[in-house]
N, C-alpha and C positions, 0 to 999 in steps of 0.2 A: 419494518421488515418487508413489507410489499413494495415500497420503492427502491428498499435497496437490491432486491431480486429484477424488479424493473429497470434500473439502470445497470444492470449485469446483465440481462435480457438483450437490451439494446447495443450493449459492444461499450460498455463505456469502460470499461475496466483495462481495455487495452491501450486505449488514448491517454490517461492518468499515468498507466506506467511510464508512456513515452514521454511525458510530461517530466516527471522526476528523473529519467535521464539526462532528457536535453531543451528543458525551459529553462527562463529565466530563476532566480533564487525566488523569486513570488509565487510566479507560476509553479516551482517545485513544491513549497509551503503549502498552496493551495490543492496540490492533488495530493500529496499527502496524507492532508486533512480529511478529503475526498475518500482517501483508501481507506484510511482507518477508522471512517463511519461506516463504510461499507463491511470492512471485515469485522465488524464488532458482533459480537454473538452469531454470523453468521458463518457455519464451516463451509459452507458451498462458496463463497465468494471468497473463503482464506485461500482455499484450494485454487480457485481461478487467478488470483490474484498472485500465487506462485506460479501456476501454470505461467502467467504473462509472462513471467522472467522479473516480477515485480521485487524479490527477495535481496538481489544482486544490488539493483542501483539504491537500494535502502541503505545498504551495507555501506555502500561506499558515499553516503552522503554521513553517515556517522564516521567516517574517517577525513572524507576531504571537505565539508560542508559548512555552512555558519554554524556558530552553535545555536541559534535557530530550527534552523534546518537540522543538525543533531538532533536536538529536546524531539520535534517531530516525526523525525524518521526512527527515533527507539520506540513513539507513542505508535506508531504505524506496524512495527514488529513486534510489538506486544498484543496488539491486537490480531495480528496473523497466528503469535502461537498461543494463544490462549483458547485452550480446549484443545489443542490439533496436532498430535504426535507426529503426525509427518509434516508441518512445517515447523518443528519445533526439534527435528535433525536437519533439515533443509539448512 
């Protein structure tokens, strides 16, 4: 829990977003991965993690993505709305 407050401290949550925008398919996988340790039991970083605009390019890696990239980006939005009534209308 302290590093993932620590790397939300440091701005990293905003770079990961732009990652799964516009990285490569790896680079998307690996932030991700990134997000959804981060957002896990933590509501402070779910809510940041929306705030980023991080909700949108999820969505649409479960529509246009590998199914890689699917599998991970459901596991990433499960982890945002778990516990968290506003991003779970988000």
């Amino acid at each position: 829990a302290d590093n993932q407050l620590a790397i939300a401290d440091a701005g990293g949550i905003e770079p990961l977003v732009a990652l799964i925008r516009d990285g490569t398919d790896a680079l998307k996988e690996q932030a991700c991965d990134a997000l959804g340790v981060l957002a896990l039991d933590n509501a402070g970083n779910q809510v940041a993690i929306a705030d980023a605009g991080g909700i949108e390019p999820l969505v649409a890696l479960i529509r246009d993505g590998t199914d890689a990239l699917k599998e991970t980006a459901i596991d990433v939005l499960r982890s945002l709305a778990f516990k968290n009534a506003g991003n779970q209308v988000a």
